[in-house]
C-alpha positions, 0 to 999 in steps of 0.5 A: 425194798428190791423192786421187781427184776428190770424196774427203776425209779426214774425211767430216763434213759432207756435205750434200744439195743437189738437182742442177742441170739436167745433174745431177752428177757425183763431184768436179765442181764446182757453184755453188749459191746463193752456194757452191762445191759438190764432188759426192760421187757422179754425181746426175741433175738434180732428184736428191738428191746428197751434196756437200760446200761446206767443208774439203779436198777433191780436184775436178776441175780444168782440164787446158787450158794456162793452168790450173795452180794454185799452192800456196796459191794461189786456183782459180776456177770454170769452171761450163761444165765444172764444174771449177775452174783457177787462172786468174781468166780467163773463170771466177768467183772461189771463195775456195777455196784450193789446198792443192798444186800442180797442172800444166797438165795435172793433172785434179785438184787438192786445194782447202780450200772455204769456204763462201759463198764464189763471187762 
């Protein structure tokens, strides 16, 4: 069962970050410094937000064809958007894994982060 964009099971290890230009938005996906970052909570830019960069957690993913992710398999950032896809195809590579299968036009997904990981 995917939970809903930016909620875990164990809500240890949150952190705060400073909210690029654009801001947040809960469950998006962001890369600060070398690391995939889910927003906890909408932040404007320059604001505090809670976010996590490690564990499960569930983030807004592509719905576009072509952005289905795989079990197990690898997602990829999509910075303009801030999702992630499971396509490797104009995106950056994360290191976050999928932890279920998600559909073309699925609008989230559950991953396991780790951190430092965006090429």
């Amino acid at each position: 069962m995917t939970q809903p964009v930016g909620n875990r099971d164990n809500y240890s290890g949150d952190l705060t970050f400073t909210a690029p230009a654009g801001g947040v938005v809960r469950g998006g996906a962001y890369q600060i410094e070398d690391s995939l970052v889910v927003a906890r909570e909408d932040a404007d830019a320059g604001a505090s937000f809670l976010g996590v960069m490690d564990g499960p957690v569930s983030v807004s993913k592509e719905t576009d064809a072509g952005s289905a992710c795989a079990a197990g398999g690898l997602v990829y950032l999509d910075a303009a958007n801030p999702t992630v896809s499971g396509s490797a195809s104009g995106n950056t590579a994360t290191g976050a894994v999928a932890l279920e299968a998600a559909a073309d036009g699925a609008a989230s997904v559950l991953v396991e982060l780790k951190s430092g990981m965006v090429a």
